[in-house]
C-alpha positions as CSV (number, residue, x, y, z in Angstrom):
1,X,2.1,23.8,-6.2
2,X,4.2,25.6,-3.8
3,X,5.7,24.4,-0.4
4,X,7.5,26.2,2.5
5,X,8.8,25.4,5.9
6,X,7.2,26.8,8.6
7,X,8.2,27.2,12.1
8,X,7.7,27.6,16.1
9,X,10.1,28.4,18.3
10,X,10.1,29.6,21.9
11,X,11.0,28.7,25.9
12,X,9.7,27.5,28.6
13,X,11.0,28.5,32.2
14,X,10.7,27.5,36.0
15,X,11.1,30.7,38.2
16,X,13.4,32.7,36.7
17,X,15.4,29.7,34.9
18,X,14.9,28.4,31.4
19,X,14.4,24.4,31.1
20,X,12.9,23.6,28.0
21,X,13.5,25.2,24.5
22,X,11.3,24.2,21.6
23,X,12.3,24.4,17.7
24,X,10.1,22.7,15.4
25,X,8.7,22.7,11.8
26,X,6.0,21.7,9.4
27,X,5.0,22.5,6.0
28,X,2.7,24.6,4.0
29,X,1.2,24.5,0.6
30,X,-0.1,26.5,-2.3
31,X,-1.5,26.1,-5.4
32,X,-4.5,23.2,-4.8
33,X,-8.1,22.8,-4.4
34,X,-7.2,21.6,-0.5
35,X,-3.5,23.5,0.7
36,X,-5.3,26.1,2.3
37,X,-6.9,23.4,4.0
38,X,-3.9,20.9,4.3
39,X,-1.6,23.9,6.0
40,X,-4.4,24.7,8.3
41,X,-3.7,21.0,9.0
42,X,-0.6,20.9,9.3
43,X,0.0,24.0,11.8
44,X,-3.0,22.4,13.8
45,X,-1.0,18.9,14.3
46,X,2.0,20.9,15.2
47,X,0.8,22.7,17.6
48,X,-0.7,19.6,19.4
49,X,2.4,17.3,19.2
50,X,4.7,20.6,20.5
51,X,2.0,21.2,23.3
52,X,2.0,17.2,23.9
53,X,5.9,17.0,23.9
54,X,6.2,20.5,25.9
55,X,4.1,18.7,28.4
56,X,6.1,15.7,29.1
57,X,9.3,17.1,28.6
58,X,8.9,20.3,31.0
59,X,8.1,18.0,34.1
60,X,11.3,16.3,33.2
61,X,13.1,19.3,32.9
62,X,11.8,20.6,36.6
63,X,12.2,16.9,37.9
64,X,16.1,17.0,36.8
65,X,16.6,20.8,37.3
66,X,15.7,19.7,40.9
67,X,18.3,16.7,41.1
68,X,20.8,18.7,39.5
69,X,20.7,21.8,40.6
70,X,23.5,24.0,39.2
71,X,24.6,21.2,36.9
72,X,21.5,21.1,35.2
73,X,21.2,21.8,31.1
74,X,18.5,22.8,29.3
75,X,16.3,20.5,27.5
76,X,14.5,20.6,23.9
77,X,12.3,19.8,21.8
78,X,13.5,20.0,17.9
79,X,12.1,19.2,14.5
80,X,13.1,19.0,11.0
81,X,10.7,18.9,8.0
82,X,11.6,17.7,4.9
83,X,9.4,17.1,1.8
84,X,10.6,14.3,-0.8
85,X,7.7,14.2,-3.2
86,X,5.7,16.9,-5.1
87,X,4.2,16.0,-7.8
88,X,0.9,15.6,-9.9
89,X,-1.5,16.9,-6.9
90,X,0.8,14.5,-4.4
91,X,2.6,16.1,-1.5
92,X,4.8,13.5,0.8
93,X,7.2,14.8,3.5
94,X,8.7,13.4,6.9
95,X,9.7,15.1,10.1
96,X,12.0,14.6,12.6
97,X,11.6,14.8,16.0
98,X,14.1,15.2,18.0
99,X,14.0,15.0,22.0
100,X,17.3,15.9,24.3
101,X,16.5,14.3,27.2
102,X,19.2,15.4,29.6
103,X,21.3,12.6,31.3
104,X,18.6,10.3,29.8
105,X,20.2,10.6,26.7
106,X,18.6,11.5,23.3
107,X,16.2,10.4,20.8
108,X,14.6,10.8,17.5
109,X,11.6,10.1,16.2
110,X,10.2,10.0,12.4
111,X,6.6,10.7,11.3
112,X,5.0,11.2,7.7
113,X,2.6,11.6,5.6
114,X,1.5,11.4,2.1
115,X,-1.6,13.3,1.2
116,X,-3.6,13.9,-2.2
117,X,-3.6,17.8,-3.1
118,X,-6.6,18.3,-4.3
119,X,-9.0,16.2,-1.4
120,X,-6.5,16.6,1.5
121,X,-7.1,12.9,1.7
122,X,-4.1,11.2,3.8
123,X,-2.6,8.3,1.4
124,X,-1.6,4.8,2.7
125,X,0.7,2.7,0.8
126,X,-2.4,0.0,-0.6
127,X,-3.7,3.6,-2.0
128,X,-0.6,3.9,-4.0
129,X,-0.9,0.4,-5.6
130,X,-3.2,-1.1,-8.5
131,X,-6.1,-2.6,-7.0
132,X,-5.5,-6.3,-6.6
133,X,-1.6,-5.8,-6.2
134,X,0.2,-7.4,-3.2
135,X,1.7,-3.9,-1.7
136,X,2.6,-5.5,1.3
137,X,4.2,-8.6,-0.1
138,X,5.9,-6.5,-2.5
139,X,7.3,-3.6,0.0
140,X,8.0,-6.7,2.5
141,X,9.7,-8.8,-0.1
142,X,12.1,-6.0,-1.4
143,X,13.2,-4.2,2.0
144,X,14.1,-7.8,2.9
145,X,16.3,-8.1,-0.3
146,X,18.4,-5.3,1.0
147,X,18.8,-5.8,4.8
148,X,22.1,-7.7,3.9
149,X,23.9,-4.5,2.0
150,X,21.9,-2.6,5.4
151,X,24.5,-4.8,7.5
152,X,27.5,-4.4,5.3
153,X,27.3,-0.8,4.9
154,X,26.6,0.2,8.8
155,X,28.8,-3.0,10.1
156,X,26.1,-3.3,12.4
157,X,24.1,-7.5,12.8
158,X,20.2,-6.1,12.6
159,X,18.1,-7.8,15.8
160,X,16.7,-11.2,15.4
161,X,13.0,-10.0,15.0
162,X,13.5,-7.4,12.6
163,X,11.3,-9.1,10.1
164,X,8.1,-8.5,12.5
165,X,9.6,-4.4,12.7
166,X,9.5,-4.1,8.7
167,X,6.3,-6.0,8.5
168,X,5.1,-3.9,11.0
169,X,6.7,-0.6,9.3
170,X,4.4,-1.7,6.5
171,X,1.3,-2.2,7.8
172,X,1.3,1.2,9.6
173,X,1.9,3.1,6.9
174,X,6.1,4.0,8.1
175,X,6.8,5.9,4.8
176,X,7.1,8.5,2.4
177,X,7.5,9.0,-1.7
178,X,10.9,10.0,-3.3
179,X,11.5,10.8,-6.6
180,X,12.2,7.5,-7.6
181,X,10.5,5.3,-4.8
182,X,9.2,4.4,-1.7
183,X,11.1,4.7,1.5
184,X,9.8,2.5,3.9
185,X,11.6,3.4,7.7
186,X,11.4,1.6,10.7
187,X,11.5,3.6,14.2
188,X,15.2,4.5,15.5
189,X,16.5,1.7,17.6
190,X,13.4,-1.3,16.5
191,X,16.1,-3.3,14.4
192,X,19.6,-2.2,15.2
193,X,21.4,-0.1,17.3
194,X,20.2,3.6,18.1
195,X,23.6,5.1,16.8
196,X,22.6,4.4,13.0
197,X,19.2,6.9,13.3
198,X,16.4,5.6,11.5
199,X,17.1,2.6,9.2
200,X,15.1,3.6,5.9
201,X,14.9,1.6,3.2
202,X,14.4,2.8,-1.1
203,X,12.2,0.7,-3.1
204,X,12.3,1.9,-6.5
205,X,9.1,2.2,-8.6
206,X,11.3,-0.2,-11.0
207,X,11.8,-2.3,-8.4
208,X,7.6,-2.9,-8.1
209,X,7.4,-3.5,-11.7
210,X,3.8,-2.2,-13.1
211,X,2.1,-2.2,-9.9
212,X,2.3,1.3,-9.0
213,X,-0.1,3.7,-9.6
214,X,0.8,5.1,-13.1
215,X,-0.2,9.0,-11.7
216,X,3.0,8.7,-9.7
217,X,5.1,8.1,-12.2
């Protein structure tokens, strides 16, 4: 298989006056049963998150462009694709979204997916476990194990309820496939402070002994 990154990039103005730019990406694929399909796919949940995050962000831009007037900067709308994982029919990638919000600051936001090659079928972390493993217990039980080298390394005390954030990073499917692992992320600002991004955490596949899939490996 074959992958590429694709993108859209344009304006949008009020009057005369641009107020929004937009920059994002997404993948396409080559070389499977489904990747004609799964790049159709792809482009089609582009364009609907770019038309959704046009949408809200233009009537902020007006809103503040009003308020401002002269002082006013543009705002945008910005993604980066980045595929971790292709291998025997698997494709995983992330992409992050990235929202300048004028003087209501910034933001970034991380979505994936994991999808089978040959179906188009959209993997969930049980899929990529033996059938009666404990996925959840296992991902939960090793992201815990390194929340305290999390601390040390950003300097940064995690927020008293980030247990229910990773459980909750788990049970929504919050990840993608490296080389070596699983990286299970939790949304920017859910457990610490926004500064340090998105907090991701590797699980290695040595880490969850003989419980993953062996096509994986």
């Amino acid at each position: 298989m074959q992958t590429e990154i694709k993108r859209l990039e344009g304006a949008l103005s009020h009057g005369s006056e641009k107020v929004l730019v937009y920059d994002v990406s997404y993948p396409a694929v080559t070389g499977a049963p489904a990747c004609a399909r799964l790049s159709r796919l792809f482009e089609k949940q582009t364009d609907q998150t770019l038309k959704r995050d046009c949408g809200r962000m233009f009537k902020l831009a007006v809103k503040q462009k009003k308020e401002m007037g002269e002082a006013f900067s543009c705002l945008s709308v910005r993604s980066e694709t980045q595929i971790m994982f292709l291998n025997k029919g698997v494709l995983s990638f992330f992409t992050d979204h990235y929202y300048d919000l004028g003087f209501g600051g910034k933001k970034c936001e991380r979505r994936s997916q994991t999808r089978n090659c040959e179906n188009g079928r959209l993997l969930s972390l049980k899929d990529l476990f033996e059938g009666r493993a404990d996925h959840a217990g296992l991902i939960y039980a090793a992201v815990c194990g390194k929340i305290a080298l999390f601390e040390e390394e950003t300097g940064q005390p995690l927020y008293k309820d980030w247990r229910a954030e990773i459980k909750k990073s788990v049970y929504e499917n919050r990840y993608y496939l490296a080389d070596d692992g699983i990286a299970l992320y939790v949304p920017q600002g859910a457990v610490t402070s926004a500064v340090w991004g998105v907090p991701t955490f590797l699980i290695s596949f040595k880490e969850l002994g003989g419980s993953i899939k062996r096509r994986l490996l």
